[in-house]
N, C-alpha and C positions, 0 to 999 in steps of 0.2 A: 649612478651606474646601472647598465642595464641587468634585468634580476637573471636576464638566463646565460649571458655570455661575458658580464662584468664590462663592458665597453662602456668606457667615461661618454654621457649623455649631456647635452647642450640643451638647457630649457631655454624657449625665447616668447615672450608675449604673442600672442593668436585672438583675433575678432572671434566672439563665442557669443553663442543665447544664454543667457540665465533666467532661475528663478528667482525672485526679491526675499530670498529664506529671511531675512534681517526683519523685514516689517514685521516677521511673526514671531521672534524669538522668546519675547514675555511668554507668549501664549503654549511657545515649546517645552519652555521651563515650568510653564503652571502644569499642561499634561503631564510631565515626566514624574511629579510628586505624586500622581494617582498612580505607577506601575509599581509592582511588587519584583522588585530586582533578586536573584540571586546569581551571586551573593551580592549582597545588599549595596555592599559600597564604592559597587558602579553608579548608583544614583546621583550623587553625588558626586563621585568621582570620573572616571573615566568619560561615562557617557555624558554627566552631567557638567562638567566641565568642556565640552567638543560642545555642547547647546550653547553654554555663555559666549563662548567663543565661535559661534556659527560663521559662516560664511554663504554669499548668496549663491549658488548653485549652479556650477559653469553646466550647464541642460546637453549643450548640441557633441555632437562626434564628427569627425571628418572618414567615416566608414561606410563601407556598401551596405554591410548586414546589420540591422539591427532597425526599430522603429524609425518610420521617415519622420521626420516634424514635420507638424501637419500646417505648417505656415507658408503663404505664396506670396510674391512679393513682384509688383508690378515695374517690368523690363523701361518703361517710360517713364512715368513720375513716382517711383519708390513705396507708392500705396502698398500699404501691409492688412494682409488678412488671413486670420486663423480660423479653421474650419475645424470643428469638433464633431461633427456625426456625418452619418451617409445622405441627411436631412440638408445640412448646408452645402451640401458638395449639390447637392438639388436644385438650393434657390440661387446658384449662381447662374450666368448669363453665359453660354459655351459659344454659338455660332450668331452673324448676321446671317446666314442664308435661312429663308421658310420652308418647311417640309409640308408635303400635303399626300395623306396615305389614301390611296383609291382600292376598295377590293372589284376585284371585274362585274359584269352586269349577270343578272342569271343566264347558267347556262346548261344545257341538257343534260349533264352530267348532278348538276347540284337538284335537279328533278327527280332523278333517278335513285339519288343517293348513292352513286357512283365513285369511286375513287380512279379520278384519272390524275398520275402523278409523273410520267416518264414521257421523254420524245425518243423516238417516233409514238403518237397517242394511239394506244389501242384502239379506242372506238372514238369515231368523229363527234367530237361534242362541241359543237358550236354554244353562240349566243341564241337561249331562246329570243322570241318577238318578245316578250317582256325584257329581258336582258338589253335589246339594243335599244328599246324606249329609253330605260335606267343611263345606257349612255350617252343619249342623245340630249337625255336632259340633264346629267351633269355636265355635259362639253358647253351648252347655254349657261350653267350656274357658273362657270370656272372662268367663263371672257372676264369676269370682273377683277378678278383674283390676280391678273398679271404673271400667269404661269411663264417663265420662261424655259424652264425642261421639262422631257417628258421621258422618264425611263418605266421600262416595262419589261414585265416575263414573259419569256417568248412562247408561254400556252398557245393553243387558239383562242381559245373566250378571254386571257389578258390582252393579245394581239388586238384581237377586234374591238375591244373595250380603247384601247390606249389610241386605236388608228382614229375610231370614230371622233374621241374628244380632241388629236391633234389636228384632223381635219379640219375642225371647227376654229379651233386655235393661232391655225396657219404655223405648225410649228413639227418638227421630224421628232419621231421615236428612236430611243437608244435602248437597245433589246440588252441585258445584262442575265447572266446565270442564276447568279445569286438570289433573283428575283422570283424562282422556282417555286413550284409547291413543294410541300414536303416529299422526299422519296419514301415511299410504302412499302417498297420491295415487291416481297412475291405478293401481297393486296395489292398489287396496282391491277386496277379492272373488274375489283371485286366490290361486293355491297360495302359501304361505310362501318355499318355494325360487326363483320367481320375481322376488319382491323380493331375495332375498339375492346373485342373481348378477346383479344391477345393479351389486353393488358389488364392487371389486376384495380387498377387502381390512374388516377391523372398523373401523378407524382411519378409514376416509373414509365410514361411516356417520355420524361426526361434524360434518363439515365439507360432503359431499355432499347437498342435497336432491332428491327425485324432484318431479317434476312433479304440482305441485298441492298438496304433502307438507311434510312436516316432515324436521330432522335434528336426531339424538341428541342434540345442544349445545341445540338450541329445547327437546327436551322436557326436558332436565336443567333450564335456566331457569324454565319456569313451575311445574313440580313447587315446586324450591329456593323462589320467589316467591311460593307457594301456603303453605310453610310457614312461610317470614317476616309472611306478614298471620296466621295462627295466633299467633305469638309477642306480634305486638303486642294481636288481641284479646282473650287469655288468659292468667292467669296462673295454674300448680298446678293442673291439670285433666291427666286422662288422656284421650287423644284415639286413634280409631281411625282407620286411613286405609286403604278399601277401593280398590283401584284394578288395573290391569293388571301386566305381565313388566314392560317396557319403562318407563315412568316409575319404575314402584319401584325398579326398577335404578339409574336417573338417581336418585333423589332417595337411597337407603342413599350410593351411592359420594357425592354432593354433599356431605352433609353429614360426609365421611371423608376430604375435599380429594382426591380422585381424580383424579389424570391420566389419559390417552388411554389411557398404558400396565398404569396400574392398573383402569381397567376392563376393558381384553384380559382380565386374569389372573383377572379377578371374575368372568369369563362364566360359567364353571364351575359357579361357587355362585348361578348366579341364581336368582333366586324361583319356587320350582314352585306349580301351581296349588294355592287351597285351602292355602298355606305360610301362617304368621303370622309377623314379626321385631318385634324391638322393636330403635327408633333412638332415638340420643341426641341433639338437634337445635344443630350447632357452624353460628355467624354468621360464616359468611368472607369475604372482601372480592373478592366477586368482580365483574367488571365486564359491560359490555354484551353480549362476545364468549363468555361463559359462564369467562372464564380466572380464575383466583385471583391480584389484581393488591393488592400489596400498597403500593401507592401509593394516595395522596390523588387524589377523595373518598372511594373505597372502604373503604380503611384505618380511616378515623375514624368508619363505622359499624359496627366491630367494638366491643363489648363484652361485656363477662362477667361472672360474680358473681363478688364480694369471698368468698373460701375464709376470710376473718374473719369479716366481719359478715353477709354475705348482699344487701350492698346490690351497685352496678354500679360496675367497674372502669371508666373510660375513658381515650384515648389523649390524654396532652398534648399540645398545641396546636402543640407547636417541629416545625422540620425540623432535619437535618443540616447542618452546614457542609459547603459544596462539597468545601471541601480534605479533610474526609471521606470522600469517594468517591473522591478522586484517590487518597487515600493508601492505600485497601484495593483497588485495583487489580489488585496482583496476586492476590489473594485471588480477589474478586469474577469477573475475566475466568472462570475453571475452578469456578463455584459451589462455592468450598471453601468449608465440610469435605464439605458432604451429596452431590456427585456423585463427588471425586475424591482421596477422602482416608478411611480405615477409619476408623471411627467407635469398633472394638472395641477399641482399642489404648489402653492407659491415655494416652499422648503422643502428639497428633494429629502427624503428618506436614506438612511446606510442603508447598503446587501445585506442581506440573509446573516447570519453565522457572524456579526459583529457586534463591538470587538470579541477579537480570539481570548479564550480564557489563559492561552497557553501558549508561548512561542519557544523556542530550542534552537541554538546555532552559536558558531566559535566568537571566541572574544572578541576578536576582530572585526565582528559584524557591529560595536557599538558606534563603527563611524561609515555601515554598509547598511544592510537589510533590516538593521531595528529605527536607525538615523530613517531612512529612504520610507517604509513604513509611516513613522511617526509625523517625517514632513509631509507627506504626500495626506494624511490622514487630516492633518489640522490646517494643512491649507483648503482644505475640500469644509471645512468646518466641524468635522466629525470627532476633533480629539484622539486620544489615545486607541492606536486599532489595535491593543494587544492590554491584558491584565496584568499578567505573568511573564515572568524571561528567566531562563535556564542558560547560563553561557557556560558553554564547553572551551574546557584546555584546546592549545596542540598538542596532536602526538608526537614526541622526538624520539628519536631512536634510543638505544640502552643505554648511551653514554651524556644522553640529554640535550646533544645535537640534531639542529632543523635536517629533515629529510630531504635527499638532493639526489635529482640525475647525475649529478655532476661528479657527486662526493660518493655515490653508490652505495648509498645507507638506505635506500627506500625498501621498503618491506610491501611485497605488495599482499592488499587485504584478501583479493581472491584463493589466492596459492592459501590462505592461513584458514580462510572459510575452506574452502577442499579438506585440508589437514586435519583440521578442529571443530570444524562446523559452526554455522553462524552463529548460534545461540550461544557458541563458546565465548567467541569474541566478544560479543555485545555482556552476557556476565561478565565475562574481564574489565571492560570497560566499565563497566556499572559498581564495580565495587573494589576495583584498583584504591582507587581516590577521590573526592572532591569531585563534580563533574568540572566547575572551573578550574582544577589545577593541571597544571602541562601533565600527560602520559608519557614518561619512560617507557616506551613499548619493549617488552623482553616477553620472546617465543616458551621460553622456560616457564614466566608466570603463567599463560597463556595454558601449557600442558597440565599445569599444577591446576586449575581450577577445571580443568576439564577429566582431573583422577580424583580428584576430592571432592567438588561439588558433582560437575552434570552427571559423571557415574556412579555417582552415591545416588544421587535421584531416581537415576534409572536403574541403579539395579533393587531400589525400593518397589519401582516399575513392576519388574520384571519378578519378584518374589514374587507379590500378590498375584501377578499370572499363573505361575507356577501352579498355585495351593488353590486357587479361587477355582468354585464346579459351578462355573455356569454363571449364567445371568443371577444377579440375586436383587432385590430394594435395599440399596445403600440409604436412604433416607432414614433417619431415625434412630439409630444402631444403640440396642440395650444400654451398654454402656455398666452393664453390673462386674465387670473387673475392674479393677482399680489401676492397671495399665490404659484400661480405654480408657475411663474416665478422667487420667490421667492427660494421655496425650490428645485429646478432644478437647480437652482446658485449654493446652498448651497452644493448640490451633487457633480456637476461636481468641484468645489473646493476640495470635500474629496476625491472624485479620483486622481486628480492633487499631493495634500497633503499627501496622503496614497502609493501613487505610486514612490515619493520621498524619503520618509518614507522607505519605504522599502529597494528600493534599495540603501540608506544608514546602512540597515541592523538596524535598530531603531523600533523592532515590537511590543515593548511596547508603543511609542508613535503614531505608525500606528492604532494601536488596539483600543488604549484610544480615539483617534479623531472619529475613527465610533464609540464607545460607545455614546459620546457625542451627534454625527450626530441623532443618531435614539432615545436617549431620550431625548435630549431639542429640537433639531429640528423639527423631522419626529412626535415624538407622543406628546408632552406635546403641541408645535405650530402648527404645518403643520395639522393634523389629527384634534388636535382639535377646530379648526378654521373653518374647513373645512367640519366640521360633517352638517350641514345645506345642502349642497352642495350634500352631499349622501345620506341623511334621509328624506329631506324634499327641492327639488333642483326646483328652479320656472320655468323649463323646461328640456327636455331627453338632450339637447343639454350641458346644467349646468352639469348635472348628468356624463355625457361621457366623458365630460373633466376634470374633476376633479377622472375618474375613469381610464383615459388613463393616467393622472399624478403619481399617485399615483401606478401604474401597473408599470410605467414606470423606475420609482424609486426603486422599491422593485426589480423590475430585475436587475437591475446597484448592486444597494447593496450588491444582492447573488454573483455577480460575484466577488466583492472584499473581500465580508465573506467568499469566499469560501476555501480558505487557512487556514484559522483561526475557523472556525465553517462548517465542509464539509458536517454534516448530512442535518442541518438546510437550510442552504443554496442551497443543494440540492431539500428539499422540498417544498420552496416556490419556486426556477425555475420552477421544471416539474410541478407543481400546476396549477399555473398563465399561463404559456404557452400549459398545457394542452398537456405538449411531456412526452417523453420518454429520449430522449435527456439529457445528464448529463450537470452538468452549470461546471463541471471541464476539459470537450473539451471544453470549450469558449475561446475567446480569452481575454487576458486581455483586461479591455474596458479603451479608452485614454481619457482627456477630453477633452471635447467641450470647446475652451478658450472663442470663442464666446458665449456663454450662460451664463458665469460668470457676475454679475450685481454689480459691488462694491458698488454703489450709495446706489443700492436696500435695500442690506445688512446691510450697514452700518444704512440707517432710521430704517428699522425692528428692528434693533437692538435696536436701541432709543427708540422705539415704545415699544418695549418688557419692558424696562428700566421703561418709564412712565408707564403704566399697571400696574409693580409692585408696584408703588410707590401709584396707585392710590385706587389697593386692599386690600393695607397694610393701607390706611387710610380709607378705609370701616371697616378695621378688630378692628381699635383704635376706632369707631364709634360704633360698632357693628351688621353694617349693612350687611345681607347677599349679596350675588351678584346676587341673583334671583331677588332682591329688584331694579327695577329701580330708576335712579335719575333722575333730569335734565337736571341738564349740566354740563360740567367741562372746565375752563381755565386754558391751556396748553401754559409754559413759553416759549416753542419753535415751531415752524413750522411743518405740515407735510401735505403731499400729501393726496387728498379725498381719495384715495383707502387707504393708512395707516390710516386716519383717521376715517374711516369706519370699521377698525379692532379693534382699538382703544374701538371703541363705542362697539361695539359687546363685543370685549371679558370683559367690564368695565361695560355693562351693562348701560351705560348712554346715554341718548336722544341725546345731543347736547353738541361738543365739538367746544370750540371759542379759540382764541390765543387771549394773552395780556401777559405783561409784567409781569404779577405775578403767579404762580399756584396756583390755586382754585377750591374745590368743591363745590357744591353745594349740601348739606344736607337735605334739607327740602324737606319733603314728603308731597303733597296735596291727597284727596281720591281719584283721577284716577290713580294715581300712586301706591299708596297703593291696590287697585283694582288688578292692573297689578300685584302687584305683590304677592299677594294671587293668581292668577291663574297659573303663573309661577311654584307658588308652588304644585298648585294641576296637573298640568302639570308633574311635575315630579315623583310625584306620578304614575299616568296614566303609564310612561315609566319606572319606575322602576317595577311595576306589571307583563308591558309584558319580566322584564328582566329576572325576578324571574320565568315567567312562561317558561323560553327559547324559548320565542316565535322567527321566524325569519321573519325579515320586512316584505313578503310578505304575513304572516300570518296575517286575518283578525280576529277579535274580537267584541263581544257584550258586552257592560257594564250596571250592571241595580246599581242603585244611588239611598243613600235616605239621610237626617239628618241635619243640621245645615241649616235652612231656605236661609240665607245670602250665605253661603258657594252655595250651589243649585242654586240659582240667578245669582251666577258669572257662574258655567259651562254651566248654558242657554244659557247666552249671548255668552258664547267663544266656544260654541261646536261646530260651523264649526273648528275652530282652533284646539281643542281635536280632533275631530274625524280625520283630515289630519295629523296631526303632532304623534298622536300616533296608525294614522292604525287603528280606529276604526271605524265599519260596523255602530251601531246603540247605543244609548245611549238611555235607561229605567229610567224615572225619576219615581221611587215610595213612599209611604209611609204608613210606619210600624212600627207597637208599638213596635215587639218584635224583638231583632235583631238576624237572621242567621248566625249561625255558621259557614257557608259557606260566610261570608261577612268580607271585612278586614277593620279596622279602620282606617282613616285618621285623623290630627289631624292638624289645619294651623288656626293659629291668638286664638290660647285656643279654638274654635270650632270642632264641631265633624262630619265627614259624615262617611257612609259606601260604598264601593263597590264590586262588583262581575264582574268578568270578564270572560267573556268563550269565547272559541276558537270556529270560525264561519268554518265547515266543507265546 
C-alpha cells in the first residue's frame, strides 16, 4: 500500500543496474565484527542478519533528480562504458571534424598596446607589414592542411588575416559574432594596462565585468557555443577558426575542461599573434554559469563515438539511488581520489577523517546509511568507515503511536523549540530513555525538565550574577570551607564519571548524572548552604571565596554541558568569563583525582541523610524550620564543620552524640522570639524579592501594628537592616491603614509595612 494515501500498489519486475553486494558479503560480515554497536545486539541481530541475507543492489532510478549513472551505452552495437572522472570524459573521441585556431597577424593596435574591442573601431588598426607577412605565410602552411572552412571575426586585422589565407585557399570567409574580442566596455580605446588594474587579480577577470563589457566566463561561453553549432552543422570537415588572444584562450582551455586555476597556469602559453593550434573539440556538460556541471540536463548532452563502431555512445536514462550518495559520503565530502588522495600510488589511500569514530542515526538506518556506508566502504577496499554507531528510537506521539499527517498526531519540533527552547528538547531527549528505545513524546515531560533542570541551571546562573563584583581568577579557588571543598569533589568526580560515560557511548546515563550534579548537589545543597556566605558573608574574603567557587564550578560544568546543552552552556561561559571566546573551542576539562575527597562525600552524604530525617520530624511535629529548637542528639559522629551544617540547615542550637536519636521539642519564649523574627525576617526578603530589588539596592521601611510584633523588630533591627539591605526603618503609628502598606501576618498578629527604594 502506498505509505501516504494507502492505495493498493502493483509491484511488477523492471530492467535495473546493480551492484554484485553478494561477491562481498564474507568480507561484510568480517567488517561488521570490528563495529562497536549500541546497543549491542544489532550486531548480530538486526543489522547483522540484513549482511547474511544481503542482496545485490538494485543501483539505477527511473528519476530526473538525483546522480546520473555515469555509464553510456553505444545506440549501434550495445558497447558499454563507464566514465569515472572529468579525466575519462577527456580521453573519449567527441567529433570527426578538425579544428584549427588562428589568432590574426600583428596589428597596430597589439603595437600600441591598444584595446580595440567594439564595431564601429574607434581607431583604424589595420595589419602591421609584419602582420600581413604572418599571414601570408600561414595561408602557404595551411594549402596542405585541406582547410575546407574558413570562419572569422569580423575585426579589421581578423578580416584581413582570414581574407589573405582564403585567397590563397580559393575558399569564402564566414564572418560569425561570437568570433569577437572580448568586450572592454568603457577600456575600449584605452592602453591595455588600464583595463588590467581594474582587476585585482586573473581569477576575478572571470566573474568581474566592466561597465558596458564582457567577463572571461561570457566569452568562454559563446566561443564553447559557437563550436557546438559547428558540430551539429558538420560532419568530417577540417574547419579553421580565425579569431583574437582572449576567446581563443577561452575556447583551447573549454574544450580541455579548464578551471579558474588551470587557465592561471595557461596564461603563459597563450596564443601569440599570427600562432596557428590545432584543437580536439570534447562535449562537456557545462551549464549556464560557464561551470562543468555534471548533473542532468547537462550530463545527458554529452556524447561520444563508439572507439568500436564509430557510431554515438549515450548516457542511460537511470539516476543513482539516494542511499548512493549517502553511502559515499565520506568519499565524496574531500573529492576523493582527484583532490586529496595520490593518484601515483599503485593502492589509492582513504580521505582524511577515516573511518569515523562516531556515527548517530534512527534504527531504521541499519538497512539505509550504516548498510549503504559499509557497502560502499568495503567495496572501495577500505572496510568498516565508522567505529561507533549510536541508533536512535522513533518519536511516537503520547499514546505510542507513529506520527501522521493523516492521523494529526504530529507535533511539530519548531513550535516546541519556540516554546521550550532547543536545549529543552534535546535534554528531554537525552535523558527521557535509552537513545535506542521509541520516544513517547509528551509536551508535559518536555515543561517538567525545563522547571526542574534547565531552570535550576540557570537560576544557579543567575545567583552567581547577582553576588559576583566583577571580573575575579576563578582558577584555583581556596577551597578551605568544607562546602567548597565539598562540592569541588563532587565536580571533579562528574567529570571523571561523565567522561567515561561517554566514551562508552552511555549519553543517557552521562546526561542523568549532571542532571543530578546540579539539582541535589549545586542547587538544593551547595547554593543553598552557602546563601549566607553571598547575601550576608562576615568578611570580602568569605564573600570571594565562595564567589571564586562557585564561578569555578559553573565554568567546569559549561564545558561538559556543552555537548548536550551548546546554547546554554554557551552563555553562562562568555558571561562569567566576560569573553567572547566560545566554551566549544575548550578543551575537554580532565579531572583533578587529587581534589576528589571520598571521606568528605561520604559524611555529607550522611549529613544530608540525618537533615532529612530531622525535618521530616519537624513536619510530624508541626514545626516550621524558621522555628529554632535546641538541640538534637545524633546516633552517629560527625566532624564540627558538618556539624555546623547540620545545625544550620535544621535550624537547631546544639547538636550532641549519644547512643539514641533525639529531638528536643520544647520551645521556651527566647526561642519562640527568635522565631517570630525569623519570620518577619522573611518577610522583609520576600518584599525586596517581589520588588526585584538587587542586593546592592538600598531601601527604607516605615512599620506600624501589632505592639509585640514591633518590640521584636526594635530589638533585631541591626540584624533586619544588614541581612535585608535596609538604609533606615520608620517605626509609626496610625489609625488608618495605607493602601500603600502590605500586611504581615506571624503568631495571629498584625503589622504593616512599606518599603521604598532609597535612590
Amino acid at each position: 500500500f502506498c505509505w501516504r494515501c494507502d492505495t493498493p500498489l502493483i509491484y511488477y519486475a523492471k530492467e535495473s543496474w546493480f551492484i554484485k553486494v553478494t561477491q562481498i558479503k564474507d568480507q561484510l560480515l568480517k567488517e561488521n565484527q570490528k563495529i562497536n554497536w549500541v546497543p549491542e545486539f544489532l550486531k548480530e541481530g538486526r543489522f547483522g542478519q540484513w549482511l547474511k541475507e544481503v542482496k545485490d543492489w538494485a543501483l539505477s532510478r527511473e528519476r530526473y533528480f538525483g546522480i546520473p549513472l555515469p555509464i553510456w551505452k553505444c545506440q549501434n552495437c550495445n558497447l558499454i562504458e563507464v566514465l569515472g572522472s572529468k579525466k575519462d570524459f577527456l580521453n573519449q573521441k567527441f567529433s570527426k571534424n578538425e579544428y584549427f585556431i588562428l589568432r590574426h597577424g600583428e596589428a597596430l593596435n597589439n603595437k600600441k598596446e591598444i584595446l580595440i574591442t567594439q564595431i564601429p573601431e574607434k581607431i583604424h588598426c589595420p595589419l602591421t607589414k609584419k602582420g600581413e607577412k604572418q599571414a601570408k605565410k600561414l595561408a602557404k602552411k595551411l594549402k596542405n592542411k585541406k582547410i575546407d572552412l574558413i570562419f572569422a571575426s569580423d575585426f579589421k586585422r581578423t578580416k584581413q588575416t582570414a581574407e589573405i589565407i582564403a585567397k590563397e585557399l580559393g575558399l569564402k570567409v564566414i564572418y560569425d559574432k561570437r568570433l569577437r574580442e572580448i568586450n572592454v566596455g568603457v577600456f575600449d580605446g584605452k592602453k591595455m594596462k588600464e583595463w588590467e588594474n581594474f582587476f585585482k587579480d586573473y581569477k576575478e577577470k572571470f566573474s568581474k565585468k566592466v561597465e558596458g563589457g564582457e567577463n572571461y566566463n561570457q566569452v568562454k561561453m559563446r566561443v564553447y557555443r559557437f563550436l557546438e553549432d559547428l558540430e551539429r552543422k558538420y560532419q568530417g570537415k577540417r574547419i579553421l577558426i580565425v579569431s583574437h588572444q582572449v576567446p581563443l584562450t577561452m575556447l583551447e582551455g573549454a574544450v580541455k575542461g579548464f578551471e579558474i586555476e588551470d587557465f592561471e597556469k595557461f596564461k603563459r602559453k597563450k596564443i601569440k599573434t599570427g600562432e596557428i593550434r590545432k584543437i580536439e573539440f570534447k562535449m562537456l556538460p557545462y551549464n549556464e554559469e560557464g561551470e562543468i556541471d555534471f548533473h542532468r540536463p547537462y550530463i545527458d548532452k554529452v556524447k561520444f563515438l563508439c572507439p568500436k563502431c564509430g557510431s554515438k555512445l549515450e548516457r542511460v536514462k537511470e539516476v543513482i539511488d539516494v542511499w548512493f550518495d549517502s553511502g559515499a559520503m565520506p568519499f565524496a565530502q574531500y573529492h576523493w581520489p582527484f583532490e586529496n588522495s595520490t593518484l601515483k600510488s599503485k593502492k589509492l589511500k582513504p580521505p582524511k577523517l577515516f573511518p569515523a569514530d562516531f556515527i548517530c542515526e534512527g534504527m531504521d538506518q541499519t538497512r539505509g546509511w550504516f548498510y549503504s556506508l559499509l557497502a560502499i566502504s568495503t567495496l572501495l577496499g577500505f572496510g568498516t568507515p565508522y567505529k561507533n554507531v549510536i541508533t536512535i528510537g522513533i518519536v511516537l506521539d503520547e499514546k505510542g503511536e507513529k506520527m501522521s499527517k493523516s492521523k494529526g498526531n504530529v507535533v511539530d519540533p519548531f513550535l516546541m523549540m519556540e516554546k521550550y527552547g532547543a536545549d529543552t528538547l534535546r535534554w528531554y531527549f537525552y535523558t527521557i530513555n535509552q537513545p535506542w528505545e521509541e520516544k513517547r513524546f509528551s509536551e508535559k515531560d518536555v515543561f517538567e525538565k525545563l522547571k526542574n533542570f534547565i531552570l535550576t541551571l540557570y537560576n544557579c546562573f543567575v545567583f552567581y550574577k547577582t553576588y559576583s563584583q566583577g571580573k575575579i581568577n576563578l582558577k584555583n579557588p581556596s577551597l578551605k570551607n568544607v562546602l567548597d571543598r565539598w562540592i569541588v569533589s563532587r565536580l571533579e568526580k562528574l567529570i571523571l564519571e561523565v567522561t567515561q560515560e561517554l566514551e562508552n557511548l552511555s549519553l543517557t546515563s552521562a546526561a542523568r548524572k549532571i542532571e543530578n550534579f546540579v539539582i541535589e548537589d549545586l542547587s538544593l545543597w551547595y547554593i543553598r548552604r552557602s546563601r549566607r556566605r553571598f547575601q550576608d558573608p562576615k568578611n570580602k574574603k568569605e564573600s570571594t571565596e565562595a564567589q571564586k567557587t562557585l564561578g569555578f564550578v559553573l565554568i567546569e560544568l559549561s564545558k561538559i554541558l556543552a555537548p548536550f546543552l551548546p546554547f546554554l552552556a554557551e552563555k553562562i561561559y562568555q558571561e562569567i568569563l566576560k569573553t567572547k571566546k566560545s566554551v566549544h573551542l575548550e578543551e575537554w576539562p580532565k579531572a583533578n583525582l587529587k581534589l576528589i575527597n571520598e571521606n568528605l562525600e561520604k559524611e555529607m552524604e550522611r549529613a544530608r541523610k540525618v537533615v532529612t530525617e530531622i525535618l521530616r520530624k519537624r513536619q510530624e511535629m508541626k514545626i516550621k524550620v524558621r522555628q529554632p529548637l535546641k538541640k538534637a542528639i545524633l546516633s552517629e559522629k560527625f566532624s564540627d564543620e558538618i556539624s555546623e551544617l547540620i545545625k544550620e540547615e535544621t535550624n537547631i542550637k546544639e547538636i550532641l552524640f549519644g547512643e539514641r536519636f533525639e529531638i528536643d521539642f520544647e520551645i521556651d519564649e527566647k526561642l519562640k522570639e527568635e522565631g517570630i523574627f525569623n519570620e518577619i525576617l522573611r518577610n522583609f526578603q520576600e518584599m525586596r524579592k517581589k520588588k526585584k530589588l538587587l542586593p546592592k539596592d538600598k531601601v527604607k521601611v516605615k512599620v506600624f501594628g501589632n505592639e509585640n510584633l514591633i518590640s521584636i523588630v526594635k530589638k533585631y533591627q541591626k540584624e533586619i537592616k544588614r541581612k535585608s539591605k535596609v538604609k533606615e526603618i520608620q517605626f509609626l503609628k496610625l489609625k488608618k491603614i495605607p493602601k500603600s502598606f502590605e500586611k504581615i501576618v506571624v503568631e495571629n498578629f498584625e503589622i504593616y509595612l512599606k518599603m521604598e527604594k532609597i535612590n
